[in-house]
Structure formats: structure tokens, C-alpha cells
ZABA-216345 format. One record per atom (N, C-alpha, C): residue number from 1; residue in one letter; chain; atom name; x, y, z. Coordinates in steps of 0.1 Angstrom, whole numbers, plus 2048, in hexadecimal, padded with zeros to 3 digits. Each point is the difference from the previous one (the first is absolute). Layout:
  num  residuo  cadena  atomo   xx   yy   zz
  NUM        A       A     CA    X    Y    Z
...
This chain:
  num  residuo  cadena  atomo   xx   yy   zz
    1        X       A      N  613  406  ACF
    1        X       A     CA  808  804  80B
    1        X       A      C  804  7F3  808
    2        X       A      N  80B  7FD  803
    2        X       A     CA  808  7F6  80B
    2        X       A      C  806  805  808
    3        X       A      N  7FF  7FC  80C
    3        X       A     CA  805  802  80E
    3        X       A      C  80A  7F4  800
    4        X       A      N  80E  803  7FD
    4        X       A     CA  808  7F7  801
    4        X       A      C  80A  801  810
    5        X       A      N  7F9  7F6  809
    5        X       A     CA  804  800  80A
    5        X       A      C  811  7F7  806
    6        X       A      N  806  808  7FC
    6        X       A     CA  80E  7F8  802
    6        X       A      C  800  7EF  7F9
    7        X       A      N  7FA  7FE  7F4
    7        X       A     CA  801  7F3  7F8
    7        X       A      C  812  7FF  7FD
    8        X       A      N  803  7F0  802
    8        X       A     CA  80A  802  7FA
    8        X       A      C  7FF  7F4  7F7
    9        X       A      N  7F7  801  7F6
    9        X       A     CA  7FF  7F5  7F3
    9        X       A      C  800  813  7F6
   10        X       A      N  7FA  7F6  7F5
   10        X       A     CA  800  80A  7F2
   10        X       A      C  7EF  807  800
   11        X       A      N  7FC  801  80D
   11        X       A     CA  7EF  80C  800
   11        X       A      C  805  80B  7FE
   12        X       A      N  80A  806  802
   12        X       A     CA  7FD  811  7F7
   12        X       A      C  804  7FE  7F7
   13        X       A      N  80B  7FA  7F6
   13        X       A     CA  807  7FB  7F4
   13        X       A      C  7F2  7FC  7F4
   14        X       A      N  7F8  7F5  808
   14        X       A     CA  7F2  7FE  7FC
   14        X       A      C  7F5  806  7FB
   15        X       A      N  800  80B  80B
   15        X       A     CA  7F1  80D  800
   15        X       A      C  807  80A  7FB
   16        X       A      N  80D  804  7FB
   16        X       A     CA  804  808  7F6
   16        X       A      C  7FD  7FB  7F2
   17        X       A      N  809  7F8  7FF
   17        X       A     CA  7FD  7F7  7F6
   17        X       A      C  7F1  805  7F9
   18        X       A      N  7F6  7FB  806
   18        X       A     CA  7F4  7FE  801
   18        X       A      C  7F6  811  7FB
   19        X       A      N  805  809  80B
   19        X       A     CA  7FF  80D  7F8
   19        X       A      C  7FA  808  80C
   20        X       A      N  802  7F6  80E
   20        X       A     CA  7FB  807  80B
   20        X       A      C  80A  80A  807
   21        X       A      N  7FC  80C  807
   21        X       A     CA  808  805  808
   21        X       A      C  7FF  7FC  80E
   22        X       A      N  80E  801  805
   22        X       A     CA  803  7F6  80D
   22        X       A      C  806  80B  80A
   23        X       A      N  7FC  7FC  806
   23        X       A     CA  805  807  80F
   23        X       A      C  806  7F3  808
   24        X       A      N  80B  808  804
   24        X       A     CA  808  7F5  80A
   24        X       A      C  802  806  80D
   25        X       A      N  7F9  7F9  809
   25        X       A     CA  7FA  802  80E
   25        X       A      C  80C  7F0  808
   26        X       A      N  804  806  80E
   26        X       A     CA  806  7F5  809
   26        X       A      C  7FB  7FE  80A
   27        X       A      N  7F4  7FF  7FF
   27        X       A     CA  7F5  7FE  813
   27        X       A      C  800  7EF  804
   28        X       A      N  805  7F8  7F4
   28        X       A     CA  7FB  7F0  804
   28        X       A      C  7F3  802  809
   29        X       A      N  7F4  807  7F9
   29        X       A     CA  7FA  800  80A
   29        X       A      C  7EF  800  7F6
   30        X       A      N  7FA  7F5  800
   30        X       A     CA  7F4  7FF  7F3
   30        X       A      C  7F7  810  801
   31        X       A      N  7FD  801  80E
   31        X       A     CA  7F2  80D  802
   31        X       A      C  806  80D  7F9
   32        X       A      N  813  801  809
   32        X       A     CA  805  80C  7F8
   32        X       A      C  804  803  7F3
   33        X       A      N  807  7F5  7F2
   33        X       A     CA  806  804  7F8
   33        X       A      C  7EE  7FF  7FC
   34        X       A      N  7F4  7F8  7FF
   34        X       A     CA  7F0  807  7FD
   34        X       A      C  7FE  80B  802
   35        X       A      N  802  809  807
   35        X       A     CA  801  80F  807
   35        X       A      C  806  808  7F8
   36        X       A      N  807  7F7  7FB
   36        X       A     CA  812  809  7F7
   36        X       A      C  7F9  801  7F2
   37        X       A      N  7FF  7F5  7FC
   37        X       A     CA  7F7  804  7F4
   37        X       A      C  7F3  806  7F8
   38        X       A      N  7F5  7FC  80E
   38        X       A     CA  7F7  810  7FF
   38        X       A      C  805  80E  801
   39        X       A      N  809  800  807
   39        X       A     CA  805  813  7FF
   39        X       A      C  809  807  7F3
   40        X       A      N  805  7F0  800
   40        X       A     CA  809  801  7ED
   40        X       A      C  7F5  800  7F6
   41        X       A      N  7F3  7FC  801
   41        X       A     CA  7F9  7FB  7F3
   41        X       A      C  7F6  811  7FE
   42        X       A      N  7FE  800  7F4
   42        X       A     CA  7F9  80B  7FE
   42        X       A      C  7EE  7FF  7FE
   43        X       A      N  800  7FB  801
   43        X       A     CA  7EE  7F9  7F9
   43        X       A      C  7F7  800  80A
   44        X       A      N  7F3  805  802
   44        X       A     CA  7F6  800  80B
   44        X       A      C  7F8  7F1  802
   45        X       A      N  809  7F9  7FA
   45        X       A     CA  7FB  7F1  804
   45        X       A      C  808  7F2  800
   46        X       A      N  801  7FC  80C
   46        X       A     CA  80E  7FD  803
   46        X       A      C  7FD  7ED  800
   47        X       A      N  80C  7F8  7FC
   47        X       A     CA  7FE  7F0  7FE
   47        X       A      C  807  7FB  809
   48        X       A      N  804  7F8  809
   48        X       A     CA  808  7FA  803
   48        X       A      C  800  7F0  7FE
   49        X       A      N  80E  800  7FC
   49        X       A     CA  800  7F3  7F7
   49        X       A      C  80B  7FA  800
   50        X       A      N  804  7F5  809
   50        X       A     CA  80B  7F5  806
   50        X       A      C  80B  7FB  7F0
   51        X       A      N  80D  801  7FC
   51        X       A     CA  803  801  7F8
   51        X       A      C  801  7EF  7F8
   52        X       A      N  7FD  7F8  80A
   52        X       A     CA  7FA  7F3  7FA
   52        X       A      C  7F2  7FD  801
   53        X       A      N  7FA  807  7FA
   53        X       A     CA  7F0  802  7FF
   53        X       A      C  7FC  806  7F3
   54        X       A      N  7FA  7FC  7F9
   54        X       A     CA  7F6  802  7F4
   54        X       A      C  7F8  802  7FE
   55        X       A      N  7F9  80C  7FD
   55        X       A     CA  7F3  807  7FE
   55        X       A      C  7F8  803  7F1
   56        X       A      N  7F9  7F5  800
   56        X       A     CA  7F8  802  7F5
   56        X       A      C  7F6  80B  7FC
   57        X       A      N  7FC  803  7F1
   57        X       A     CA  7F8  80A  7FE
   57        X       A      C  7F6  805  807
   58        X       A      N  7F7  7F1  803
   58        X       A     CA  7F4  800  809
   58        X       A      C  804  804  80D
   59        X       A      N  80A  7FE  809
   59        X       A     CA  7FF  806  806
   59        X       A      C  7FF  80F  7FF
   60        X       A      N  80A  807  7FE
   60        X       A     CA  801  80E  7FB
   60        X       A      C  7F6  800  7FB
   61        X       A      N  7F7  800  7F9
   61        X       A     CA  7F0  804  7FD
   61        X       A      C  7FA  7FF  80D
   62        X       A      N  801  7F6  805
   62        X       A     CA  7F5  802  80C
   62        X       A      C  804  807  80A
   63        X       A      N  810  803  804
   63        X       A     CA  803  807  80C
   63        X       A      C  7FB  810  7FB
   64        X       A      N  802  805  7F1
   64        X       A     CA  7FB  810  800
   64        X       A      C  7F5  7FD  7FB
   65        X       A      N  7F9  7FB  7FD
   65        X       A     CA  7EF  7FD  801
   65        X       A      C  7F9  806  80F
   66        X       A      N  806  7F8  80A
   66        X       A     CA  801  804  80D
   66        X       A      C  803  80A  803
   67        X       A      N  80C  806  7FF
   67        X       A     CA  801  80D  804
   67        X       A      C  7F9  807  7F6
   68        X       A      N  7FD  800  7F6
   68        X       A     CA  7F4  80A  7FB
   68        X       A      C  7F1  801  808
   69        X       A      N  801  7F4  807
   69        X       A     CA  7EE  7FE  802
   69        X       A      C  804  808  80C
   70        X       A      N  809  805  807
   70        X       A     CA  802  806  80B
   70        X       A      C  808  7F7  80C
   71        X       A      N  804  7F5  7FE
   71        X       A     CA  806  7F8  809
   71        X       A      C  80F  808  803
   72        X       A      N  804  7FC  808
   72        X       A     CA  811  80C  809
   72        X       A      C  804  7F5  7FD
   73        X       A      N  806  7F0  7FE
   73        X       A     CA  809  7F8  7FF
   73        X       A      C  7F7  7F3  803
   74        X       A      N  80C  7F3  7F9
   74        X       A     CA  7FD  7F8  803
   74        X       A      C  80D  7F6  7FF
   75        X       A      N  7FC  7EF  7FA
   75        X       A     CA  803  7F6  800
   75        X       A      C  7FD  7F6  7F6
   76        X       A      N  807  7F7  7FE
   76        X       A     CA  7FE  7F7  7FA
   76        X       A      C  7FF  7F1  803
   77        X       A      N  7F8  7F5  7F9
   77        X       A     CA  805  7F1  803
   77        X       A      C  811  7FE  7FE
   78        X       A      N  805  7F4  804
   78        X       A     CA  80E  7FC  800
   78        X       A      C  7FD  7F7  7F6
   79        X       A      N  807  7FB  7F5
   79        X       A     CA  802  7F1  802
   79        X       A      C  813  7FD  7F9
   80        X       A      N  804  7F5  7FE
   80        X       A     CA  80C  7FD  800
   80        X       A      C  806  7FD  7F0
   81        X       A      N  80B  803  7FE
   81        X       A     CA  805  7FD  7F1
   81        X       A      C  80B  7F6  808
   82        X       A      N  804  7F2  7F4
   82        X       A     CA  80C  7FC  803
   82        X       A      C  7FC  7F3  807
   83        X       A      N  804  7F9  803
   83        X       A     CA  7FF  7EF  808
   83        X       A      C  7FA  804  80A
   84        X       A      N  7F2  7FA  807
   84        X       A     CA  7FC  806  80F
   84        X       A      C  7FF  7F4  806
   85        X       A      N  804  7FE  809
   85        X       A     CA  806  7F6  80B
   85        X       A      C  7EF  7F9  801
   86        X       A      N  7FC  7F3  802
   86        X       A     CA  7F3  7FE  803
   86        X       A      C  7FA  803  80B
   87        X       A      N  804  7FE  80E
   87        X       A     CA  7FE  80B  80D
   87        X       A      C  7FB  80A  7FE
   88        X       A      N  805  80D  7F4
   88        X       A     CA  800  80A  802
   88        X       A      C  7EF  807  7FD
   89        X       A      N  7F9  7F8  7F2
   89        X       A     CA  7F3  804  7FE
   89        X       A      C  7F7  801  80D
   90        X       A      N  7FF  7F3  809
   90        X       A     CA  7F6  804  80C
   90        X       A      C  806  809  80E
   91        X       A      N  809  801  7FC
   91        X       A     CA  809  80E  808
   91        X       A      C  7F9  80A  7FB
   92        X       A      N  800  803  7F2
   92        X       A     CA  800  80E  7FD
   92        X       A      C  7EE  800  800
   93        X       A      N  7F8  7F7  7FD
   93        X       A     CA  7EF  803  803
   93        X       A      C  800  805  80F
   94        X       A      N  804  7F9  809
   94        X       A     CA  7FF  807  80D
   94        X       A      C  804  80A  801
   95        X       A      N  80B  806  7FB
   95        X       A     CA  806  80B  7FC
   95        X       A      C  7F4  80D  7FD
   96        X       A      N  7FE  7FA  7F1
   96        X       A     CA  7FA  809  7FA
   96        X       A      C  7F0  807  80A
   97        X       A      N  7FC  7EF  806
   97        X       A     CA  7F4  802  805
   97        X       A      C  801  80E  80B
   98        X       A      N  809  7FD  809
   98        X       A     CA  802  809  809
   98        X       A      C  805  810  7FC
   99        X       A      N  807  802  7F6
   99        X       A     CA  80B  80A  801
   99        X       A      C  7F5  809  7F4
  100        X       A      N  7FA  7F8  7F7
  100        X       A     CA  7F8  80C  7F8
  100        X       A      C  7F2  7FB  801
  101        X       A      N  7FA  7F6  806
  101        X       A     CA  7F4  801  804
  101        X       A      C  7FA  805  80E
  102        X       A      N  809  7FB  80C
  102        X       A     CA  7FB  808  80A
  102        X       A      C  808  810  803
  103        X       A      N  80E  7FD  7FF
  103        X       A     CA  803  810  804
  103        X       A      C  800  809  7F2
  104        X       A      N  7FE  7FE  7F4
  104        X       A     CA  800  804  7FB
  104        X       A      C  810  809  7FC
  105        X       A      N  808  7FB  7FE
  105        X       A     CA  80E  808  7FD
  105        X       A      C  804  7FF  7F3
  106        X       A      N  80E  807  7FD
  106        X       A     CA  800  7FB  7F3
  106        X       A      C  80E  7FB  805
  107        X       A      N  803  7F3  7F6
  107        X       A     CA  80D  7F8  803
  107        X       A      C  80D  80A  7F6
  108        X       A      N  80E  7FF  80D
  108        X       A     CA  806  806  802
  108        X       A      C  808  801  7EF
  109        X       A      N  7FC  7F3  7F7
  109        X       A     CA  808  807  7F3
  109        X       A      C  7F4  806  7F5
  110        X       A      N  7FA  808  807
  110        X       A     CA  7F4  805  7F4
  110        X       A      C  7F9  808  807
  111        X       A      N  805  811  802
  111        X       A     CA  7F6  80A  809
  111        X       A      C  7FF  80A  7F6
  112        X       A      N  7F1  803  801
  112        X       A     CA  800  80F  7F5
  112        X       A      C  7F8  807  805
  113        X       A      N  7FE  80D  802
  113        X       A     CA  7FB  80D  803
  113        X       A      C  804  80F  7F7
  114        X       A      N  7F6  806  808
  114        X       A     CA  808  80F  7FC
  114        X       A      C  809  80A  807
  115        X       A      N  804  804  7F9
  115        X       A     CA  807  807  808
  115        X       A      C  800  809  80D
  116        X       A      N  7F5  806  7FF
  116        X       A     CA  7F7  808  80D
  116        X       A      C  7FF  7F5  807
  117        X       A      N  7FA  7F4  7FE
  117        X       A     CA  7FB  7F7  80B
  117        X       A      C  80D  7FD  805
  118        X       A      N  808  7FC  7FA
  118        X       A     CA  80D  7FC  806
  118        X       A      C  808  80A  80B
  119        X       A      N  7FF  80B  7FF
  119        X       A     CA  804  80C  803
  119        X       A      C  7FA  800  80E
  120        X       A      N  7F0  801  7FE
  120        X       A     CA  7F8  804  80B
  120        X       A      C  801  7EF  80A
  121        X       A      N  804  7F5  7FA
  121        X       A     CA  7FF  7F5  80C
  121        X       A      C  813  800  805
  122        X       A      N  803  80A  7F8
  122        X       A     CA  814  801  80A
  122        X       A      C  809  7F6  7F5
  123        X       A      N  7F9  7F8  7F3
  123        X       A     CA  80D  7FA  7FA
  123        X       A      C  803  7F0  80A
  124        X       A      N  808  7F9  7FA
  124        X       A     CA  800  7F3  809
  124        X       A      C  805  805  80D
  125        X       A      N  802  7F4  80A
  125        X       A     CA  802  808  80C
  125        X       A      C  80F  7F8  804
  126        X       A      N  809  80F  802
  126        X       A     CA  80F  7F6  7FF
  126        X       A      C  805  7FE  809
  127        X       A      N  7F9  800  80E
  127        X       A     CA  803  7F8  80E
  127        X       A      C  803  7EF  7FB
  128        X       A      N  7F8  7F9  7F9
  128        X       A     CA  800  7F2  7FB
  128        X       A      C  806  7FB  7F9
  129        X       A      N  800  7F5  7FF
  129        X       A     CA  80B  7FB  7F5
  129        X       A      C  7FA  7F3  7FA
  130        X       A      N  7F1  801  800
  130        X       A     CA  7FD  7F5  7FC
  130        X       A      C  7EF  807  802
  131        X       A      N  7F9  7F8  7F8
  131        X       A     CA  7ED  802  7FE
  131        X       A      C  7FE  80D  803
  132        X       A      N  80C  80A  7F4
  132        X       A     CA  7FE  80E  801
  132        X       A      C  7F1  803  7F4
  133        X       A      N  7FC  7F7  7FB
  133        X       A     CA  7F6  7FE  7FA
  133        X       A      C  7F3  802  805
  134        X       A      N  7FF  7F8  80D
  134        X       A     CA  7F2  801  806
  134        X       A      C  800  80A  80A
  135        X       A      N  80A  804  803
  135        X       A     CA  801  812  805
  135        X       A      C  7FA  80C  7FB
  136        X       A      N  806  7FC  7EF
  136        X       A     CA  7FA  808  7F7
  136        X       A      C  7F2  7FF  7F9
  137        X       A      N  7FC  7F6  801
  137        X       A     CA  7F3  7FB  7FD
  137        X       A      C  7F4  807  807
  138        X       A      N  805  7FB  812
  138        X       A     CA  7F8  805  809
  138        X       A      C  801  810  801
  139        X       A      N  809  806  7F9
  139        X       A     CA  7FD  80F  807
  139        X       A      C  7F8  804  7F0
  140        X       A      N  805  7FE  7F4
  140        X       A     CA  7F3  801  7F6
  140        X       A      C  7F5  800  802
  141        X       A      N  7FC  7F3  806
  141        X       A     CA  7EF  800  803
  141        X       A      C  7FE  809  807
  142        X       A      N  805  805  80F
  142        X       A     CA  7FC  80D  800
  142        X       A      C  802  80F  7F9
  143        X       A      N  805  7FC  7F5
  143        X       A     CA  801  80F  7F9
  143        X       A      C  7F5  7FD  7F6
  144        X       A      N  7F6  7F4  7F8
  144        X       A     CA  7FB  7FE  7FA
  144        X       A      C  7FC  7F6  7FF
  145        X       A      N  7F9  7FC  7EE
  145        X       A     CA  7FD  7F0  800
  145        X       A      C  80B  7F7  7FC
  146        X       A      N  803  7F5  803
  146        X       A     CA  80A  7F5  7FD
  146        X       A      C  7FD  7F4  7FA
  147        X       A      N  805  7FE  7F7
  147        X       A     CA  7FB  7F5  7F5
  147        X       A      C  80B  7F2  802
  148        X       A      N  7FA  7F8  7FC
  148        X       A     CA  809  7F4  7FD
  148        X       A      C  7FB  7F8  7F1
  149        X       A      N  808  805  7F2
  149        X       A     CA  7F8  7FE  7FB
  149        X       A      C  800  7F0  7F9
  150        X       A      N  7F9  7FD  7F8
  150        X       A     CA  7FD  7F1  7FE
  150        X       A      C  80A  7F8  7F4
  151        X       A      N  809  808  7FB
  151        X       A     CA  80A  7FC  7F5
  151        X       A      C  811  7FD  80D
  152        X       A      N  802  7FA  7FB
  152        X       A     CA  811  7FA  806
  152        X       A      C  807  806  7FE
  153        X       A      N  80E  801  806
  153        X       A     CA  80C  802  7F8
  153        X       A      C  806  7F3  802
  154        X       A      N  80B  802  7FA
  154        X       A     CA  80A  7F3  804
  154        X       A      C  80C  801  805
  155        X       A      N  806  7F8  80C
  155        X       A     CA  80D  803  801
  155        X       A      C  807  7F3  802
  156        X       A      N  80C  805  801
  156        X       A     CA  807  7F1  807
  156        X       A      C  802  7FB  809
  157        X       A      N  805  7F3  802
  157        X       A     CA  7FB  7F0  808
  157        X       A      C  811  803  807
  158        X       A      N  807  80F  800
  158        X       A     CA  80F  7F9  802
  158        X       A      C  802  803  811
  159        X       A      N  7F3  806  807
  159        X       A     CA  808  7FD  80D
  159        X       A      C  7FC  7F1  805
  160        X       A      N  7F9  7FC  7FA
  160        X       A     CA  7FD  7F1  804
  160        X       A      C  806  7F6  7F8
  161        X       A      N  804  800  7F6
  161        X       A     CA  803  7F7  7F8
  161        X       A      C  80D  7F3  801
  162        X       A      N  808  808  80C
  162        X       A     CA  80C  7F6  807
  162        X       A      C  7FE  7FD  80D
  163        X       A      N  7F3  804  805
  163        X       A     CA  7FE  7FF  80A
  163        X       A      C  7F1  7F6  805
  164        X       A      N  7FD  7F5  80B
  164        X       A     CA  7F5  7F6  7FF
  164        X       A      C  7F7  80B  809
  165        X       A      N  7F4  7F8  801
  165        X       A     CA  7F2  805  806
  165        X       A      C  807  800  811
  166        X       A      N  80C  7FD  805
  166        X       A     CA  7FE  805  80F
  166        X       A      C  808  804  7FE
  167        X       A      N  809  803  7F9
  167        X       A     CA  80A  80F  802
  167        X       A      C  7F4  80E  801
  168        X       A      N  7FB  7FD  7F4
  168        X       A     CA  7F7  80D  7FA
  168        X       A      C  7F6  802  813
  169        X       A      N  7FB  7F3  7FF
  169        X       A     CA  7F5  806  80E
  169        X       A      C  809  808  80F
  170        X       A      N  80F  7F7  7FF
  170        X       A     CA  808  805  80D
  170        X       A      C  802  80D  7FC
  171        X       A      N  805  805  7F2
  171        X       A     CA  804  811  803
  171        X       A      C  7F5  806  800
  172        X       A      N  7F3  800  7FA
  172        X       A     CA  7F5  805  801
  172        X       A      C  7F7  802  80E
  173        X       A      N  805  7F4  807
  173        X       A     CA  7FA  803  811
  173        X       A      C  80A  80C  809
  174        X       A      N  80F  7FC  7FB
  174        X       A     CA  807  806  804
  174        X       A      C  7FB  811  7FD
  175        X       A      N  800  806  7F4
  175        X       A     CA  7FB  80B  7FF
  175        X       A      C  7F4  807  804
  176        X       A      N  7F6  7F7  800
  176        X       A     CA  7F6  800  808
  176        X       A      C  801  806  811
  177        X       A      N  806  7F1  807
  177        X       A     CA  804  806  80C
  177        X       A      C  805  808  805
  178        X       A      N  80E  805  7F9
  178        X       A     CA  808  80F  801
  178        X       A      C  7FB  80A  7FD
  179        X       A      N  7F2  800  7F7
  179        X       A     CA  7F9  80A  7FF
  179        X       A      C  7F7  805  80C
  180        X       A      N  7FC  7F5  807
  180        X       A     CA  7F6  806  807
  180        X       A      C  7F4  806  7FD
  181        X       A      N  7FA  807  80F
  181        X       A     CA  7EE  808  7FD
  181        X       A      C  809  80C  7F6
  182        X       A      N  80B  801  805
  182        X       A     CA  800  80F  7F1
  182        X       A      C  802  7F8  7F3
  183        X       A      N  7FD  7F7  7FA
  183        X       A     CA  804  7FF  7F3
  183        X       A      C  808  801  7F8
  184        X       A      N  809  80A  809
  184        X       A     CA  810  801  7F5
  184        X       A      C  80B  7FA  806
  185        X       A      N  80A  7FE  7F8
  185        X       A     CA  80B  7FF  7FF
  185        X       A      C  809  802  802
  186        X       A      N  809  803  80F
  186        X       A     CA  806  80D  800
  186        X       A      C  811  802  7FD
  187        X       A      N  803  7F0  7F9
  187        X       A     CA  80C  7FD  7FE
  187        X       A      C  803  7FB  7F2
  188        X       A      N  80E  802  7FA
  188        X       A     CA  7F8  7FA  7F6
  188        X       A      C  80B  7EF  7FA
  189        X       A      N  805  800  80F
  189        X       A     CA  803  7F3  802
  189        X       A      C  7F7  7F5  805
  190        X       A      N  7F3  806  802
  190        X       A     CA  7F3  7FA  805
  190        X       A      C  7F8  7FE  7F4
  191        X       A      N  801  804  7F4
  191        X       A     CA  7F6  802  7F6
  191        X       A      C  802  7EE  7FD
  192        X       A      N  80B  7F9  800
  192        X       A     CA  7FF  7F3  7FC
  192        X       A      C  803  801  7F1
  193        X       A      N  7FB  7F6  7F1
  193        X       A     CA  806  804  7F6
  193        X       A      C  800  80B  7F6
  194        X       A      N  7FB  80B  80A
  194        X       A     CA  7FD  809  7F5
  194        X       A      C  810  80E  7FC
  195        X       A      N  80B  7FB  80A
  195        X       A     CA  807  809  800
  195        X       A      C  80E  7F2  7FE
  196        X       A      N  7FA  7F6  807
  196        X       A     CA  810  7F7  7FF
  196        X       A      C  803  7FD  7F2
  197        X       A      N  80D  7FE  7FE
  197        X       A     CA  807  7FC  7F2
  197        X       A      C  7F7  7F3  7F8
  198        X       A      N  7FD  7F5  809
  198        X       A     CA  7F7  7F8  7F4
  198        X       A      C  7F5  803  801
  199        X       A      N  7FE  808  7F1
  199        X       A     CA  7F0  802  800
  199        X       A      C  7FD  7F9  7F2
């Protein structure tokens, strides 16, 4: 299943190709066309998975491993395919340290649960337009247990890759700050590069 959100390259051309069925959704909006494709998908255990991201076997073994042992959803480690800027390794340990060792979330290109859980925590939350991930994270844990499991996925280096270590830190404070004590996002000319043309 693909949630093809108003792409205008060759992603549905691609995931036909390919042998997926595609739904074409216009929200420009990450939490909602996620939303769009759990209600399209038929299966009681749902992936979500960023279309420049890579998911190895191991993971998929360990994410329904997990949900067998009784876990409602989880996460995975990040790491990077493609040229990675030198800056960016001690970025992403601080990163990692915080985001899946202390809050325990799962990073926004690699969320899996079930379907019930998903259901019962409301689906991403589409007030935001940005870290609709750790919305979804945090209402999991209260419907159950939440994992982060110890295998990677991979994605890509491309919203950084034309861009230096103080572009990246200014839009990321910037989203930060417009977020506020609520957390979200409420614009999604505020998201910074997750909606503008260079990504």
C-alpha cells in the first residue's frame, strides 16, 4: 500500500510498476495522508515507512516478534544510506541518545503497531505538521507496551545533504520554538524542510 500524497515525480508510476496499490490522497500533510493509508490498508498490523527508507528483514522479524510477544507498536534505530556529511554522525548520537533512549519514540520514518492500538491511541494526530510521530508514540504507551527495537533501518541523507550544520541547527530551533509547551506544529509553513520544495 502507498499513500501517494500529491507527488509530482514518477512515485505512483514507480509503486505500480512495483505491484503496490496506491491511493492518491491531497492533504500535503505527513500525520494525514499516514491516516489515509491506515483506513485504505486492510491488515491488523500496520508499518509506517518514509518512501526513502529501507527496511530490512531483521527488522520485520523483530517488529512482529514484538507484536507477538504482546507489544501495541514500536520503533526502530536510524541510520543513513548515501554520502553522510561529517557533522552529521555526532548529531545523530545525540539524536539517537535522546529520542530513543530517553523518550523512548519511534523516529518519524519507521512506526509499526497494530491496528487496535493505533485505533485506540486516535491514528497520528493531524492538528501538526511536523513530530506527528512522537504524538503517536506517546499515546501508544498509554494503550500498551512500546518498543524501540535494536536493528536499524536506513534512510536518506537528502534533507541535509545541500545543506551545512547551521542551516540544519537554524530550522530545527526554528521548529522547535514555533512548537512550543504543545509540541505541535500548527502550520505547515512552520514545519521548516519537511514540506518546502528542497528536500
Amino acid at each position: 500500500m502507498v499513500a501517494n500524497d500529491a507527488s509530482t515525480d514518477r512515485t505512483r508510476a514507480i509503486a505500480v510498476e512495483g505491484g503496490a496499490r496506491v491511493i492518491d490522497v491531497e492533504k500535503r500533510q505527513i500525520a494525514g495522508t499516514r491516516n489515509a493509508g491506515a483506513r485504505a490498508a486492510s491488515g491488523e498490523r500496520l508499518f509506517f515507512v518514509d518512501a526513502d527508507t529501507h527496511v530490512n528483514a531483521g527488522v520485520v522479524k523483530g517488529a512482529l516478534a514484538a507484536l507477538r510477544s504482546g507489544a501495541v507498536g514500536g520503533g526502530a534505530h536510524v541510520a543513513f544510506h548515501g554520502a553522510v556529511p561529517a557533522w552529521l554522525p555526532p548529531i545523530m548520537a545525540v539524536f539517537s541518545a535522546i529520542y530513543f533512549g530517553l523518550g523512548r519514540w519511534a523516529a518519524g520514518c519507521f512506526v509499526f503497531c497494530t491496528r487496535a492500538a493505533f485505533e485506540a491511541a486516535g491514528g497520528f494526530d493531524e492538528t501538526t505538521f511536523a513530530a506527528e510521530e512522537i504524538h503517536l508514540s506517546r499515546a501508544l504507551k498509554r494503550v500498551g507496551r512500546f518498543v524501540i527495537l535494536r536493528e536499524s533501518v536506513s534512510t536518506s541523507v537528502r534533507k541535509v545533504e545541500n545543506r551545512g550544520f547551521w542551516e540544519v541547527m537554524r530550522i530545527n530551533y526554528g521548529i522547535l520554538r514555533k512548537a512550543g509547551l504543545s509540541g505541535r506544529i500548527k502550520r505547515r509553513e512552520d514545519a521548516g524542510f519537511w514540506y518546502e520544495d528542497r528536500r
